[in-house]
N, C-alpha and C positions, 0 to 999 in steps of 0.2 A: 298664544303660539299659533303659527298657520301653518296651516295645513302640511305645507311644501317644506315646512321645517321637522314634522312629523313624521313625511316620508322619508326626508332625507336619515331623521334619525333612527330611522326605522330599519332603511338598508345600514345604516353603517351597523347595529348590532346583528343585520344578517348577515353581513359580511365578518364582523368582529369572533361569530360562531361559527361561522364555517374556517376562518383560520385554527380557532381553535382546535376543530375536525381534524382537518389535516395535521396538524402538529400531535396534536393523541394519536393520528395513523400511523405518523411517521416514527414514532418513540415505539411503538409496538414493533414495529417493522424492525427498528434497531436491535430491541429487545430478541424478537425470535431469530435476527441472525446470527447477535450475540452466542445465544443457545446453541445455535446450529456449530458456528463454530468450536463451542468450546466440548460436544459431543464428537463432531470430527477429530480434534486432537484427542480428546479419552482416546476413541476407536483408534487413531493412530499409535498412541505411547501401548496399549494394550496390544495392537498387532508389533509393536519394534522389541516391546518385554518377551512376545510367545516366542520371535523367531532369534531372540539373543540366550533364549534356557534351551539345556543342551534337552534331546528330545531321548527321550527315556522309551527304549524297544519293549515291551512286553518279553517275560522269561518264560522258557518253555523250557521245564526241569523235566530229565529223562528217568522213567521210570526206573525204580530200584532194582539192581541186578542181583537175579534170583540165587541164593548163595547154593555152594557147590559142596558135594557130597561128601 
């Protein structure tokens, strides 16, 4: 083999690993927007359930009237 065939195949599996690179990049990158999205809609369905439940006041019961003589 010469030389020139060595370099040659030399670059194509530096180039064959750096595609690979990027495409591992790329898959993660899908991956954590995946995520991101599907934590936005939780936070969404969870803010549309708070404001759809009827909101319950706190009771402020009146002290017992003192009984009469």
């Amino acid at each position: 083999m010469s030389i020139e065939t060595l370099l040659e195949a030399a670059r194509f599996l530096e180039w064959q690993a750096q595609q690979q690179q990027r495409a591992r990049e790329e898959q993660e990158r899908l991956r954590l927007e995946r995520e991101r999205e599907q934590e936005q809609k939780k936070a969404n369905s969870l803010a549309r359930l708070a404001h759809a439940l009827p909101v319950e006041e706190p009771r402020i019961e009146a002290p017992p009237l003192p009984l009469s003589p």
